[in-house]
C-alpha positions in Angstrom: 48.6 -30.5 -63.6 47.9 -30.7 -67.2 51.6 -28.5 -67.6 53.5 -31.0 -65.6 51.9 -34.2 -67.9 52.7 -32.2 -71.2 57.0 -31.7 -69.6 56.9 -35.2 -69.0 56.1 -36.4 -72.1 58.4 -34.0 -73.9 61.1 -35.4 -71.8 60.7 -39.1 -72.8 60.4 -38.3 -76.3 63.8 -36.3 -76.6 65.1 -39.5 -74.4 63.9 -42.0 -77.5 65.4 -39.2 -79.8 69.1 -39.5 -78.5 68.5 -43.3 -77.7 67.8 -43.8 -81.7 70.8 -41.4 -82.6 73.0 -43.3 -80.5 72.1 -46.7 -81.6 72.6 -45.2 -85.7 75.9 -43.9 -84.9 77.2 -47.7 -83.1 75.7 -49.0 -85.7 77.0 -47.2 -89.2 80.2 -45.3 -87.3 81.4 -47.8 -84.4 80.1 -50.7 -87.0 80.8 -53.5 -83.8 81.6 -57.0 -84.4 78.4 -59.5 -83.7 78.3 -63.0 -83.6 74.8 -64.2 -85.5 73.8 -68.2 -85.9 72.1 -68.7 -88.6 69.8 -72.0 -89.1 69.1 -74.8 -91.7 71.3 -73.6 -94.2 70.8 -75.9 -97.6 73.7 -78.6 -98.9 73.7 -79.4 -102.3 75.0 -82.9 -103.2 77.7 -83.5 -105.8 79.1 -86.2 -108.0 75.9 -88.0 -107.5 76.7 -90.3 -110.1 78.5 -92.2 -108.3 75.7 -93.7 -106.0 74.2 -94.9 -109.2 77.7 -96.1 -110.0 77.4 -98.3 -106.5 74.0 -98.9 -106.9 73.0 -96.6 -104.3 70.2 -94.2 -103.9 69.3 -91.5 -101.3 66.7 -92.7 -99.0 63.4 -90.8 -99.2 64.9 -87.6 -101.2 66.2 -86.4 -98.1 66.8 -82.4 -97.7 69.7 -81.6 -96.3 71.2 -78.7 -93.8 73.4 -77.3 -91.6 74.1 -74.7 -88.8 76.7 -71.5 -89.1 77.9 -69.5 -86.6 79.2 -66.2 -88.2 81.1 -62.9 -86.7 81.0 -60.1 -88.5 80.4 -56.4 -88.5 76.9 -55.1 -87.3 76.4 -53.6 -90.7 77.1 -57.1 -92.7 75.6 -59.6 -90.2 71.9 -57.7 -90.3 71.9 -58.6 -94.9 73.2 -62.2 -94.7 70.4 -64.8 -96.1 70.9 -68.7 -96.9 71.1 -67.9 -100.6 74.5 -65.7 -99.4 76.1 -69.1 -98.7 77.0 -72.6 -101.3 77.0 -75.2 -99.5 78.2 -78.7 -100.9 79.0 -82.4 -100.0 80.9 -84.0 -102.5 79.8 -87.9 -102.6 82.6 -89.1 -104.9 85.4 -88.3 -101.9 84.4 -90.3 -99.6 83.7 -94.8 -99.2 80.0 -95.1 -99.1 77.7 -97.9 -97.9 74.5 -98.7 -97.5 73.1 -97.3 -94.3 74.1 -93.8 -92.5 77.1 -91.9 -94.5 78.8 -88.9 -92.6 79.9 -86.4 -95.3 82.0 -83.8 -94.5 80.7 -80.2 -96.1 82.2 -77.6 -98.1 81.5 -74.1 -97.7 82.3 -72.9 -101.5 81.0 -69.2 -101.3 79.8 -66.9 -98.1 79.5 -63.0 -97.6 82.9 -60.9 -97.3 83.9 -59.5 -94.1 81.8 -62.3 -92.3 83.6 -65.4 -90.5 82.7 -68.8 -90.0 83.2 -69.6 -86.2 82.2 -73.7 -86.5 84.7 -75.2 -84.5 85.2 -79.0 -85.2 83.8 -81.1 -87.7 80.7 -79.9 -90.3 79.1 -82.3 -92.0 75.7 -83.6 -92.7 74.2 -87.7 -92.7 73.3 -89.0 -95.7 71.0 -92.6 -95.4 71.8 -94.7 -98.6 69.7 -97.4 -100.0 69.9 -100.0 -102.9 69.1 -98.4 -106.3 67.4 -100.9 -108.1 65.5 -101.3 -111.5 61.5 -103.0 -112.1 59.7 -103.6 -115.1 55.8 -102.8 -114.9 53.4 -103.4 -117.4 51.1 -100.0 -117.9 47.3 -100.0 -117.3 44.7 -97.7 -118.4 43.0 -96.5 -115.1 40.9 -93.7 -117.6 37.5 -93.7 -117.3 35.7 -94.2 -120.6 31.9 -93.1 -121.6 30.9 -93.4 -125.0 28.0 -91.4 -127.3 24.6 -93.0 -127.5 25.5 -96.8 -129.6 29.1 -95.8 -130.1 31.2 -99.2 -128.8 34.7 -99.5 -127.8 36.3 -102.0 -130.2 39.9 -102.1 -129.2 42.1 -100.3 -126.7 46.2 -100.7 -126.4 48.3 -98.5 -124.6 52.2 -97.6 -126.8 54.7 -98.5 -125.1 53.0 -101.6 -123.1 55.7 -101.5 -120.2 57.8 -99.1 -118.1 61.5 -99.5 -116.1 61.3 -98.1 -113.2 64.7 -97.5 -110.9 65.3 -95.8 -107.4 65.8 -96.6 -104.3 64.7 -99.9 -103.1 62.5 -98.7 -100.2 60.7 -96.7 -102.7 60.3 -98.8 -106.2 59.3 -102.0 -103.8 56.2 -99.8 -102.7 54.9 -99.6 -106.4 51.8 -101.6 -107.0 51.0 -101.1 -110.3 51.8 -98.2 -113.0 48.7 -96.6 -114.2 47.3 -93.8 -116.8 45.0 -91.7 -115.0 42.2 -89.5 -116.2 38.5 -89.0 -117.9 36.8 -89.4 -121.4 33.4 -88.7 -121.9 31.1 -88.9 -124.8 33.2 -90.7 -127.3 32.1 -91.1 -131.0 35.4 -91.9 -133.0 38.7 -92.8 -132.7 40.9 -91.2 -130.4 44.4 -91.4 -129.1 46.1 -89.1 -126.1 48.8 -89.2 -124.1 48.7 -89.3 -120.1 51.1 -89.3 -117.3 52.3 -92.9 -116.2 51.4 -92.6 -112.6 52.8 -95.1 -110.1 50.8 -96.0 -107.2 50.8 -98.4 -103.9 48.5 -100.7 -102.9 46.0 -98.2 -101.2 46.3 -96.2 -104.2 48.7 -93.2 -103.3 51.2 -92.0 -105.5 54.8 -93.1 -105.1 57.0 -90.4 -106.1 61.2 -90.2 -106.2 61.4 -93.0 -108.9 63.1 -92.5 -112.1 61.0 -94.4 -115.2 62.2 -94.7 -118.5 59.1 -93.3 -119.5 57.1 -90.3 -117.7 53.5 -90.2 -120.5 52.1 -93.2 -122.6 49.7 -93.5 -125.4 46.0 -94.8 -125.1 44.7 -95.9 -128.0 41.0 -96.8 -128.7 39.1 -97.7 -131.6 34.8 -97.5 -132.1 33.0 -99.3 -134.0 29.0 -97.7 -134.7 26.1 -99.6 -132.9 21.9 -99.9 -132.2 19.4 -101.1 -130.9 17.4 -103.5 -132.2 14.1 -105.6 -131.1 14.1 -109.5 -130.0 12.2 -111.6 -132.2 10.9 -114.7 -130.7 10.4 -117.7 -133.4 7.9 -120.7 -132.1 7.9 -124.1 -134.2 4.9 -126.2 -133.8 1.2 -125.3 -132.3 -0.4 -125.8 -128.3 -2.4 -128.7 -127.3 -6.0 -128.8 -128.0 -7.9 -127.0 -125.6 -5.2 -124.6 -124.5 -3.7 -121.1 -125.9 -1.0 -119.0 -125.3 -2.6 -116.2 -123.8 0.8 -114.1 -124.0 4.7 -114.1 -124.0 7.2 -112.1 -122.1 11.1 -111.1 -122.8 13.1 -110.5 -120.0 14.4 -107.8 -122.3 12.9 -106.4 -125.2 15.8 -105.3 -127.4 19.4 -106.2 -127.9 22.6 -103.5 -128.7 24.5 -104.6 -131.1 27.7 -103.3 -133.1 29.4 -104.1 -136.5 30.7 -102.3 -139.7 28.4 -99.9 -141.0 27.1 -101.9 -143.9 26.3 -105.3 -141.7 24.8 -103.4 -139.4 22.6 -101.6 -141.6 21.2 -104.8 -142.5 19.6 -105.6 -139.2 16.7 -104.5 -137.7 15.9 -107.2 -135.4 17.7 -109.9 -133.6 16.3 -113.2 -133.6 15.6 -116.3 -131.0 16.6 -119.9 -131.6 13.5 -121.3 -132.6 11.4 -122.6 -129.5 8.7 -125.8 -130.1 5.7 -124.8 -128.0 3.3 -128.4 -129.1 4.1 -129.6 -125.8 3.3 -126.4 -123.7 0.2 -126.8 -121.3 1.3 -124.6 -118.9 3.0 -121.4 -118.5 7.1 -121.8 -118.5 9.5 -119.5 -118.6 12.3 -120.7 -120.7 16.1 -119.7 -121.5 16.7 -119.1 -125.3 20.0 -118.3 -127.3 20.2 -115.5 -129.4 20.8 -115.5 -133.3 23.3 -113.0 -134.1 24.8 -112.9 -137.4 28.2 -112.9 -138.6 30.0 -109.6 -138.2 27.9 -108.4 -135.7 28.6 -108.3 -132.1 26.7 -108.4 -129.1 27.6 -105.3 -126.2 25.2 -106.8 -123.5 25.9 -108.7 -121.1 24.1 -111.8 -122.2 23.8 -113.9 -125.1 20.6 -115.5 -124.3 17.0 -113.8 -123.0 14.4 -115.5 -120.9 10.5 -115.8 -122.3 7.5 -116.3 -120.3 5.1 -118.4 -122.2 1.7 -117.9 -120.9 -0.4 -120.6 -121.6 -3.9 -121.6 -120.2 -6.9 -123.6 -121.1 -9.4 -122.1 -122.9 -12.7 -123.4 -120.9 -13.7 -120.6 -118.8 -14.6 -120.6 -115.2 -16.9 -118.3 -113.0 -15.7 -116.7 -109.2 -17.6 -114.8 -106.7 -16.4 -111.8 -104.8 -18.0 -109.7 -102.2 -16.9 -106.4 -103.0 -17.5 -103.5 -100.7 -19.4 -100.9 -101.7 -18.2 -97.0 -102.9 -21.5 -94.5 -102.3 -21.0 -91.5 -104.7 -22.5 -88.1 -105.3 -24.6 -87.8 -102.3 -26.9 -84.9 -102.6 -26.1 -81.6 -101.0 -28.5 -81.8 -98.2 -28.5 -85.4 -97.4 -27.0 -88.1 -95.5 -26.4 -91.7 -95.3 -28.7 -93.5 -92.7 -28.4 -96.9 -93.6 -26.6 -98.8 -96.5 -25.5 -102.2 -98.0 -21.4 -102.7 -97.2 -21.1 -105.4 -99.2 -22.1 -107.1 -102.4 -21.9 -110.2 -104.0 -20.3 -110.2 -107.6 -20.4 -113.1 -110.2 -16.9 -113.4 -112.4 -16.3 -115.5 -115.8 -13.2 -115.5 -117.2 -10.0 -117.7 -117.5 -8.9 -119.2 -114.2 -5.5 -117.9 -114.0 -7.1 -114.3 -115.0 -9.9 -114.5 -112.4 -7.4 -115.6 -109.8 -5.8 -112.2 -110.2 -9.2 -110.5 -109.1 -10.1 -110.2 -105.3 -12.1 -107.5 -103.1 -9.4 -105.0 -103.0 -9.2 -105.0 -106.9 -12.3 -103.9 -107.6 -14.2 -101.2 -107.4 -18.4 -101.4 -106.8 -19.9 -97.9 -107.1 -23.2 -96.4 -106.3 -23.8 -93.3 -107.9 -26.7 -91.2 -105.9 -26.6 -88.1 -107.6 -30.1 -88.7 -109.3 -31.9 -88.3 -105.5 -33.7 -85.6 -104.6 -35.6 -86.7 -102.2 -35.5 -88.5 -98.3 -36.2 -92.1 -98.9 -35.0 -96.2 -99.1 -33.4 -96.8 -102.7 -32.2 -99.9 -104.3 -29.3 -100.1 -106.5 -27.3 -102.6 -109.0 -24.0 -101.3 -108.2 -21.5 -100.4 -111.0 -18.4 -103.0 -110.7 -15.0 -102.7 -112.6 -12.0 -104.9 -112.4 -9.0 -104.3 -113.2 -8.7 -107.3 -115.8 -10.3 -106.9 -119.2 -10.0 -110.6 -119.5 -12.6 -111.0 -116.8 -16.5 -110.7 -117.6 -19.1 -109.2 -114.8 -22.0 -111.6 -114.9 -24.3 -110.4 -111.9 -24.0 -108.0 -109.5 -25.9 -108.4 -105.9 -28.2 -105.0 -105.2 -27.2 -102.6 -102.7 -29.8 -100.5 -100.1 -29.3 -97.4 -99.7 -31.5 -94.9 -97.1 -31.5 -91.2 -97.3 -32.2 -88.4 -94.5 -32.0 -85.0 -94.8 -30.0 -82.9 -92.9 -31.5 -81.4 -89.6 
């Protein structure tokens, strides 16, 4: 069994033997003629000037091809390769208009001993637009970040404008023509040159176009800045009776900028001045700053808002039951009974002691000196949290210990 396998394969073997031998000697003796098609060939366009000349552009940068049909020997069909061919369409032969243009192709070179078989007409379609021209002014799209008071003083961009021309379909979809890109830390002057970019209005590039510029220049100047305190300036003094228990700036400090040797000078920046006689309650008021010549100002804001706090000085007493915190409890012991709550007499300024209620203070019991069972009284510890407001009395707590069974 295993003798007749081993005679079978030896025979298809020597059959794939004289098959390849046969096929090499068609192939490199008999050499046959083949007929081979060969796809998407490239056509180069010539005398383009001339669409310019007729103000005409190619729509879309169109890529353009065609078909061949070739017969040849076996040998020369199996190494031909698009590169083997040139191709052209020559646009300065033929009346053009705007639209679809049928151009008749030239085959210029092609492989010896192969044949073009095309039968008919060979030619590609070529869509022509307008070519037109637009002026754009250049932005700066670059995002700047600067040192730790370093300030942009200026920023230009050389040259201002670009032309841009192509076809119509094209430079009509351009919605600005920016410079693209990312600074960071800047602490001196600096110029660089970036790519103009031209977008559309979702913010794709728009390509094809011919500008008469491709980079730009950004230029940007710094000048040296700091921070500096607010100074708030009062005229005058509060009714009789009251005070100004505090004020408040919606901002503390100020950054400012200037030549080295004005800004050197300064190390605060002041308020108008404000006349607090007629203050008898608190205000929040709007104030302009005071900044000097040749300094600028790099926030926002030229004014800052201050909180005048002002109350009466007669003080006032509150009561509040605060409940009460058992600390320390002896190992060995537990609460039986105990006071929840206590009564707790305030004195203070009114709009201090309104800021004070049960859940802002704490009353504590400390039991750590009991060692044995027993009823204990207690004058609870109280703290607010408002050093403006005086503890007068405190209400005693009961307390009753058992030990643990």
């Amino acid at each position: 069994m295993d003798k007749g396998k081993n005679q079978t394969l030896i025979v298809k073997l020597v059959c794939i033997l004289l098959s390849f031998g046969l096929w090499l000697y068609i192939s490199n003796v008999e050499n046959p003629v083949r007929t081979y098609e060969i796809k998407k060939v490239p056509v180069e366009l010539v005398n383009t000037d001339i669409l310019k000349n007729s103000d005409f552009s190619v729509v879309n940068d169109q890529q353009f091809t065609v078909d061949l049909k070739l017969e040849g020997p076996s040998s020369e069909m199996s190494k031909v390769k698009k590169d083997d061919f040139k191709i052209v369409a020559d646009m300065e032969t033929y009346a053009l208009r705007e639209g679809e243009n049928t151009i008749p192709v030239q085959i210029i070179t092609y492989p010896e001993n192969v044949t073009i078989k095309n039968n008919g007409f060979l030619g590609i379609k070529v869509m022509l637009e307008k070519y037109i021209s637009k002026n754009f002014d250049i932005i700066s799209e670059v995002k700047l970040s600067y040192k730790d008071h370093i300030y942009e003083n200026s920023k230009s961009i050389n040259p201002r404008t670009v032309s841009v021309s192509g076809g119509k379909s094209q430079v009509e979809k351009i919605s600005k023509a920016v410079l693209l890109g990312e600074e960071k830390d800047i602490q001196s002057n600096f110029s660089k040159t970036y790519e103009i970019k031209f977008l559309d209005e979702a913010g794709h590039e728009v390509t094809g176009l011919e500008p008469s510029n491709t980079n730009a220049q950004l230029i940007v100047t710094v000048k040296n800045g700091k921070s500096v305190p607010i100074n708030i300036r009062t005229t005058g003094t509060l009714p009789e009776g009251y005070v100004l228990e505090k004020s408040e700036l919606s901002k503390a400090t100020v950054n400012i900028s200037g030549d080295d040797d004005v800004l050197n000078s300064i190390d605060k920046i002041d308020t108008e001045y404000i006349d607090i006689s007629n203050l008898t309650s608190t205000n929040t008021l709007t104030l302009k700053l005071n900044v000097p010549d040749g300094i600028t100002l790099k926030d926002a804001s030229d004014t800052v808002d201050v909180k005048f706090t002002v109350v009466k000085e007669d003080p006032v007493s509150k009561e509040v039951v605060g409940n009460v915190n058992y600390i320390n409890v002896p190992e060995g012991f537990i609460l039986e009974n105990s006071t929840e709550g206590v009564k707790v007499n305030l004195h203070g300024l009114k709009d201090q002691l309104d800021k004070v209620n049960a859940e802002n203070i704490q009353v504590t019991v400390n039991l750590a000196d009991i060692t044995e069972e027993g009823t204990f009284t207690y004058t609870p510890e109280v703290k607010t949290n408002n050093d403006s407001v005086t503890v007068i009395s405190v209400e005693n707590a009961e307390v009753t210990l058992k030990k643990k069974v």
